[in-house]
KELUM-882876 format. One record per residue: x, y, z of N, C-alpha, C in turn; residue in one letter. Coordinates in pm, whole numbers, plus 50000, padded with zeros to 5 digits. Atoms other than C-alpha are relative to their C-alpha. Last residue first. Layout:
XYZXYZXYZA/...
END
This chain:
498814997649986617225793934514500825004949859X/499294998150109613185791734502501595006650019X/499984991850063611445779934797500804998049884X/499425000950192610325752934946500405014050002X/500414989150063610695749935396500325000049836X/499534992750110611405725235638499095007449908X/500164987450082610805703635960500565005249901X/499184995450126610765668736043499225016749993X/500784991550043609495650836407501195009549867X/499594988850017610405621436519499465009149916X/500274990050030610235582136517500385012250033X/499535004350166610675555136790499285010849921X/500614994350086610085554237161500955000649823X/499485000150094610615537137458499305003349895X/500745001550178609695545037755500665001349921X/498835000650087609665539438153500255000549872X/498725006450017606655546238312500825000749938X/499105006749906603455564038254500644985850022X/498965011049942603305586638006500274997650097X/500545002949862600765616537843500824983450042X/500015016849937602345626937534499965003950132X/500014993449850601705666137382500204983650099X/500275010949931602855662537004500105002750140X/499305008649886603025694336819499324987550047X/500265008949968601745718036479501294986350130X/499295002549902604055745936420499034993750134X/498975003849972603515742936074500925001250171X/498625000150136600125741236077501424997350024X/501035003850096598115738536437501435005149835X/499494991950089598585737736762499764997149873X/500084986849998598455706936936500225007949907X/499384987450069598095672836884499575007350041X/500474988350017597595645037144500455011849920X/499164993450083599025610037253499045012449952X/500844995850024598455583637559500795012449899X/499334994550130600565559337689498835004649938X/500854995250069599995539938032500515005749862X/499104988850092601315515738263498915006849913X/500794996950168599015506238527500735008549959X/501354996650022601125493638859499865004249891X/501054996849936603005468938935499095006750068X/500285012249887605975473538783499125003350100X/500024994549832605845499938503499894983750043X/500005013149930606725497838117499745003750103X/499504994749843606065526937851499874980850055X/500695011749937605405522837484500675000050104X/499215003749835606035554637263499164987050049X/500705012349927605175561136892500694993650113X/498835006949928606395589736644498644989550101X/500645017249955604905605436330500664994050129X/499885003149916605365642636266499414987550010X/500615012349953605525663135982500554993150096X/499655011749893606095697035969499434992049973X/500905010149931606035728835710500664983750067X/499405012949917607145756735582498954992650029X/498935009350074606105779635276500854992650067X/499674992750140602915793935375501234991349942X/500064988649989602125775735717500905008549863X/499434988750026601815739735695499815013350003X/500674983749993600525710435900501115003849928X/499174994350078601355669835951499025019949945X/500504988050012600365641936176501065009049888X/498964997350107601245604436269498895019549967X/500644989250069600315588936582500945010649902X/499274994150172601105562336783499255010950001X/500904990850066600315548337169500885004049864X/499424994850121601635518437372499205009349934X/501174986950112601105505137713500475008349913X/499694996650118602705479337925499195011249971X/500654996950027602795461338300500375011249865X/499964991250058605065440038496498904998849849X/500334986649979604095421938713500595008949950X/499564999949828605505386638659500055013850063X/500375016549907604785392638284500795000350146X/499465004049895604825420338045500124989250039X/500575011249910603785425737678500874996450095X/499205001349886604105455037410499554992650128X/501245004549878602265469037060501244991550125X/498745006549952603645494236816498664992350091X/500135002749837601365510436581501034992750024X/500285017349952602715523736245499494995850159X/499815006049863602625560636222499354990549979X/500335010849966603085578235829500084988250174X/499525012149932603485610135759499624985350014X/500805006049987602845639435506500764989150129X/499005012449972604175672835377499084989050054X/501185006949965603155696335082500774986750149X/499785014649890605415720635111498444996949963X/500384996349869604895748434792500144989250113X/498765000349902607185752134513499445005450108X/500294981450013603845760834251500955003750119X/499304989850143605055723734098499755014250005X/500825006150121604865704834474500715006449859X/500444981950087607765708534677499344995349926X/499134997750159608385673534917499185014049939X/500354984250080608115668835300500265001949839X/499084991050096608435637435501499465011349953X/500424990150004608195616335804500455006949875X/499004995850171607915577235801499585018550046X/500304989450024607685554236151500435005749876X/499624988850143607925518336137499675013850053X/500095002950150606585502536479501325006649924X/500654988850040608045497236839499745002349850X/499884999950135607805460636927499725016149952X/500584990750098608315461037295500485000949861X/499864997650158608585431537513499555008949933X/501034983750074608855430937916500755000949849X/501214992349933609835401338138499265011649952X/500664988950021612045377337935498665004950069X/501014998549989614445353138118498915012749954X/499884997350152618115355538037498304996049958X/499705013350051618965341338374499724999549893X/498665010350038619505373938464500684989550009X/499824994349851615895393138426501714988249935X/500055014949973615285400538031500805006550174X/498914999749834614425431437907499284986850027X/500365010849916613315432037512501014994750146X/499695000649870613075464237355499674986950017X/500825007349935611995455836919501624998450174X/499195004149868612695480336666499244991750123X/500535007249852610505491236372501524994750077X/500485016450040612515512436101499884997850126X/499755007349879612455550236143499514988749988X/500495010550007612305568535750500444991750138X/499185002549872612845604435699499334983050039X/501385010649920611395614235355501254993250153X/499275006449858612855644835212499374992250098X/500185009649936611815661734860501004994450078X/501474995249982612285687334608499344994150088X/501105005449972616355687434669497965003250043X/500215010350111618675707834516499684990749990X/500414999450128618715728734792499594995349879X/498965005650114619045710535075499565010449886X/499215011049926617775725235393501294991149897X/498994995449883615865747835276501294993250020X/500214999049845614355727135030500885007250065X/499275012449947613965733734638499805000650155X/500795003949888612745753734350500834991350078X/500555013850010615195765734095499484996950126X/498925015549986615795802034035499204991350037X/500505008349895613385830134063501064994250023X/499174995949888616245847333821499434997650108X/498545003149943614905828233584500535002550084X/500035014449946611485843133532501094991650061X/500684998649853612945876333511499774988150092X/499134996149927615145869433221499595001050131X/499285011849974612355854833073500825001650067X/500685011149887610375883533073500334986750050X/500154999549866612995901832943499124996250118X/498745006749981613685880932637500065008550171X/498824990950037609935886432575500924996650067X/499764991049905607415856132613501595011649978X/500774995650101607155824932330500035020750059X/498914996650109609685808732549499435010649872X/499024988449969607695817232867500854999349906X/500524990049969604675798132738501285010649988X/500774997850117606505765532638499505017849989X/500925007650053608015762432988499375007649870X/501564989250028611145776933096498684990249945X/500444998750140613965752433247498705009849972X/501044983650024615645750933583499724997649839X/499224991650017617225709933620499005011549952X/499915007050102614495686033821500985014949964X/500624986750082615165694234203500484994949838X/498884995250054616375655034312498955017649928X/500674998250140614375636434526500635009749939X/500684985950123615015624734858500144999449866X/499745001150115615915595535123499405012249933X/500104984150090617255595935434499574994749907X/499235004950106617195564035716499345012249912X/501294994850136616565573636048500984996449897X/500234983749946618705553036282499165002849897X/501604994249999619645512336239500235015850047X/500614983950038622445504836135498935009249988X/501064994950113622075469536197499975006849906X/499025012150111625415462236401499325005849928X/498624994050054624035496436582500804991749915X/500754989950065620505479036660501285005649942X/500995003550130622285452136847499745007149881X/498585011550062624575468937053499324991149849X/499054992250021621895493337193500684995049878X/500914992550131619485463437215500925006849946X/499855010850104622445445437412499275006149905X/498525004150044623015474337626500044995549868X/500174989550115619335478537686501035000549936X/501085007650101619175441137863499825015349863X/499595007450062622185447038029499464999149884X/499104998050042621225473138249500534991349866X/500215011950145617545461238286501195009349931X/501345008350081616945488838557500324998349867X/500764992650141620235503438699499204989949961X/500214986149954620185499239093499465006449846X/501274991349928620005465339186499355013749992X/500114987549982622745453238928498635001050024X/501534997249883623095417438881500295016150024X/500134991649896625745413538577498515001450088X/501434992049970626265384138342500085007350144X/499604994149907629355367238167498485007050014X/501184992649972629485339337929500345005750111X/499704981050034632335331137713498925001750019X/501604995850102631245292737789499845014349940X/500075012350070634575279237968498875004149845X/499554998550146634795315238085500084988249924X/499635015250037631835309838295500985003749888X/499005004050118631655344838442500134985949941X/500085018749980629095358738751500315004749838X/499705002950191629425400738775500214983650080X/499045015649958627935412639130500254997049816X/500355008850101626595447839189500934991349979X/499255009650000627045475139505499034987849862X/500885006449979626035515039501500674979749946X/499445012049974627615543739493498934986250000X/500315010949993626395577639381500864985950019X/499085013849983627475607839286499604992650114X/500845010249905625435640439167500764984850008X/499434995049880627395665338977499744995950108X/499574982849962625455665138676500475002350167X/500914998250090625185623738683499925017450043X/500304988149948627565603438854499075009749857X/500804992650087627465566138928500065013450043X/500034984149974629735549239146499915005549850X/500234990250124629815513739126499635012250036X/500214985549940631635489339392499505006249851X/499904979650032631525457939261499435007650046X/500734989049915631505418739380500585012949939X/499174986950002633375393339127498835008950110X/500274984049992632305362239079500695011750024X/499294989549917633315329738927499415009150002X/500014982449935631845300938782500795003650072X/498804997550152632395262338608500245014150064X/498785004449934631345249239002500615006549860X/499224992349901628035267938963501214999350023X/499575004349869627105254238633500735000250129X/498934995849965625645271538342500104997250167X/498585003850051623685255538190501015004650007X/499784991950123620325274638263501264997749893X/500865005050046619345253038540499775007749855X/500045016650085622545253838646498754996949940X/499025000850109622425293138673499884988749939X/501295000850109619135291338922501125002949882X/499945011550069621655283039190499524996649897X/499304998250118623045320739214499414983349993X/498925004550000619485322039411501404998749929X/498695007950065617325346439331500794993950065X/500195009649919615395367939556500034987849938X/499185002849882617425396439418499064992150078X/498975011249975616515390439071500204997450151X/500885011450021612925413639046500974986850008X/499045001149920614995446139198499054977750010X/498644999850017613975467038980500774990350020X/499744995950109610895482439150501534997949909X/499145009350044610705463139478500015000949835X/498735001449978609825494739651501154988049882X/499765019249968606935501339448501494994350053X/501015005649921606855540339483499974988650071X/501905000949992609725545439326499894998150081X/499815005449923613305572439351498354992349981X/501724997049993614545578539056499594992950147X/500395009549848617995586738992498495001450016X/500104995749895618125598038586499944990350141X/499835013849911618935589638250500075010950130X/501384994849854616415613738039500994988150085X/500634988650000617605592237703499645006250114X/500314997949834619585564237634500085014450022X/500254986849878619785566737217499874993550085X/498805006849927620515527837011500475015850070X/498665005650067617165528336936500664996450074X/500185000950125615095553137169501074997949886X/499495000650131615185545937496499384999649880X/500735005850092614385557737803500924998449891X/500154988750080616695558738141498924994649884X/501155008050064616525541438508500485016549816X/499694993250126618995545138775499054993949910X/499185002650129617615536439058500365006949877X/500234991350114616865550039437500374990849885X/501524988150042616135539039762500365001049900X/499994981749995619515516539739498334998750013X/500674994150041620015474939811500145012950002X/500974992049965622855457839918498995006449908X/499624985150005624725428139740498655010650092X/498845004650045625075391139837500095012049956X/499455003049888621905385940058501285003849967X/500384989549858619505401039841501144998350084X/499044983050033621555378039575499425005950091X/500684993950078619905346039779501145013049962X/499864986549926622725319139932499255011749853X/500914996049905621965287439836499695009950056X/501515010450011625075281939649499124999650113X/501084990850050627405313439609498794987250040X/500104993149872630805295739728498625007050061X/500425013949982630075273439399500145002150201X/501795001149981630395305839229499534993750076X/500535011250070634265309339320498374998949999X/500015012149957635695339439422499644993549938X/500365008950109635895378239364499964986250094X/499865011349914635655408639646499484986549890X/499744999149840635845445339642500364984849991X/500605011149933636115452139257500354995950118X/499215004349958635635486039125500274986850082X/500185015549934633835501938886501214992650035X/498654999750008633695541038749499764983750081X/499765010049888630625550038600501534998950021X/498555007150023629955580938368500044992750137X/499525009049876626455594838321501244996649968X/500874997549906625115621738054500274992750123X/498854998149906628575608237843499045010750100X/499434991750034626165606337538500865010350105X/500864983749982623275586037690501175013249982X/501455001550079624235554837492498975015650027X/499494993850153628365560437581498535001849936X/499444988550016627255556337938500115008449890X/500904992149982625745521637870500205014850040X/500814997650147628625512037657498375006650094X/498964993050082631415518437964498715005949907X/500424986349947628995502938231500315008849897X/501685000450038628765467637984499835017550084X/500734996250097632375473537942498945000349974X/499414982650045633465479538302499535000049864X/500384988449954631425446938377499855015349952X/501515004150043632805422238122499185012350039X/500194988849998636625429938239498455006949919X/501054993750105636935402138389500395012049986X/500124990349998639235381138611499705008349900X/500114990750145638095349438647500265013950028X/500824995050069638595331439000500475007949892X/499844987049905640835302439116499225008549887X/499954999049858640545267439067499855013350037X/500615007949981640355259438663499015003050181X/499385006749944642125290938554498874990550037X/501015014149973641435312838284500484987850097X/499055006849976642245350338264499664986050089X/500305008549981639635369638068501464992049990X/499834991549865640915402037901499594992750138X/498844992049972638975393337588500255001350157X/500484986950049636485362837618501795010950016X/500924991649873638195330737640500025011649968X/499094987249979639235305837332498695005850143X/498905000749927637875268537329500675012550071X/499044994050004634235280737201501464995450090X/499715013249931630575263437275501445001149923X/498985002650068628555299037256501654985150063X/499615005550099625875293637398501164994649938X/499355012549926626325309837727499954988249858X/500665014850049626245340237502500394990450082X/501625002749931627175371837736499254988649949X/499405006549884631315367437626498275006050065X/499475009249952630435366937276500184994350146X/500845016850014627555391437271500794984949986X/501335000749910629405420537462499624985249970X/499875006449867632755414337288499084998550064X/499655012849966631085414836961500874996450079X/501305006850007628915447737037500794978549963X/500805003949843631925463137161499294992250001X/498685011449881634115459236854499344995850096X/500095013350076630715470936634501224990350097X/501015002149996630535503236824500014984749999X/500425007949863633895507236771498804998050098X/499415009149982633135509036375500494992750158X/500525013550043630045525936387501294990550039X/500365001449924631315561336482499794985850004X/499184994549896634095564836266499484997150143X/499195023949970632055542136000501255006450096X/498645001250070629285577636010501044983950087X/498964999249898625845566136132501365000249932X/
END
């Protein structure tokens, strides 16, 4: 990841996890956070958790958020979220891979209560998390989601302890907003993405044989030139390397309901000594665990084909989520040498890891 992109990446990711740690046991208040004992917080927690999930599917969505109606938490007691924002038919829901949001779309399910596993919640289930209704403030939001030309509204609540630089959003509409955010955010401190490595074309030389060989047979030889990759030249080799990653959506008391460990993936290609692809892969399994109905399923697979002087490898590994009913994940090659494929069978929501490498030896 170039340090153009990385670096406000990295700003976000420690406003996010400062002012979402209730941990954190801090005099100062999150950015932009105005602190009063009696009267409510005014945030700007929200707009950056919509801001960075936007920025994950590459400005595929843009939110705009607005606030109808703040107060005191302690106004909130007894009273269920169902009761405190409306519901939609539809959610926003996308996949991920890394610190990618992928395919974000309106969806409309089956299982009505797809999503929507907080709103019979009380805000009292905070104190039992240490965070205490009378330290709080809320905020009510308007959000308006738009997506190729498609716009959307729809209502979500931000709760703040700035005593505790903690802040957390209920949102009925995007599934486990927060909870990909933070991966996102996470994974990008890391640096996590494919990681490169290769091999250096050794410098052109004749061998024993061809020195003994007429000055024009040599001449000939040479003007092959030096073996190498498409792609790079002066490389005989290119290994693509996807380090494991681990999805974990939590509901918002910071409760975990669905864990995915996606593996290692490795893809590469190197020139043998007659500067032909040899290429190869490697697929780690991944494995993945629900709870309070929700449901998992993970598949791998690593592969690799050539066709005269190109060739593919392919390793990757998805793990889907659904609410109550049978997730699935299933995987299949097609085709055949270098334009060998992956055909995935998926149901639910998914995250995935790995990719597919192509290239070609020749002589430059």
């Amino acid at each position: 990841m170039k340090s153009k992109t990385l670096l406000p990446m990295m700003v976000m990711l420690f406003m996010l996890f400062v002012v979402g740690s209730p941990m954190a046991q801090t005099q100062q208040t999150a950015t932009g956070v105005l602190v009063s004992p009696h009267s409510p917080v005014v945030s700007h927690y929200a707009e950056s958790l919509y801001d960075e999930y936007a920025a994950g599917t590459a400005g595929k969505i843009s939110f705009s958020v607005q606030t109808e109606e703040s107060g005191r938490m302690v106004d909130l007691a007894g009273k269920a979220f169902s009761s405190l924002v409306a519901t939609q038919p539809y959610r926003i829901v996308t996949d991920q891979a890394g610190t990618n949001l992928s395919n974000p779309r309106f969806y409309e399910p089956e299982a009505v209560g797809y999503g929507l596993h907080d709103m019979n919640y009380t805000a009292d289930g905070f104190a039992g998390h240490g965070l205490p209704l009378e330290d709080g403030t809320y905020r009510r939001l308007l959000v308006t989601a738009t997506m190729s030309g498609d716009v959307r509204s729809h209502e979500a609540m931000e709760f703040c302890w700035s005593g505790l630089n903690h802040c957390a959003v209920l949102d009925p509409v995007v599934v486990f907003l927060e909870s990909k955010v933070n991966t996102r955010l996470s994974l990008a401190s890391e640096g996590w993405g494919p990681r490169l490595t290769h091999s250096e074309a050794a410098p052109s030389a004749t061998n024993q044989n061809e020195v003994a060989q007429s000055e024009a047979t040599t001449n000939a030889t040479a003007a092959k030139g030096k073996c190498g990759l498409a792609s790079h030249h002066n490389w005989t080799g290119e290994t693509l390397t996807w380090s494991a990653w681990t999805a974990t959506y939590k509901d918002i008391f910071g409760i975990t309901l669905v864990t995915k460990h996606l593996g290692k993936q490795v893809d590469g290609i190197s020139c043998d000594t007659s500067c032909k692809p040899q290429p190869f892969s490697t697929s780690n399994t991944s494995s993945a665990s629900g709870t309070l109905g929700w449901n998992t399923a993970c598949a791998n697979k690593g592969d690799a084909g050539k066709s005269g002087s190109t060739a593919r490898s392919i390793a990757e590994t998805k793990c889907t989520d659904r609410w109550e009913e049978k997730a699935s994940a299933s995987v299949s090659a097609e085709g055949g040498g270098a334009s060998i494929s992956f055909d995935w069978s998926l149901g639910g929501s998914v995250d995935s890891n790995g990719g597919v490498y192509t290239d070609s030896c020749a002589r430059f």
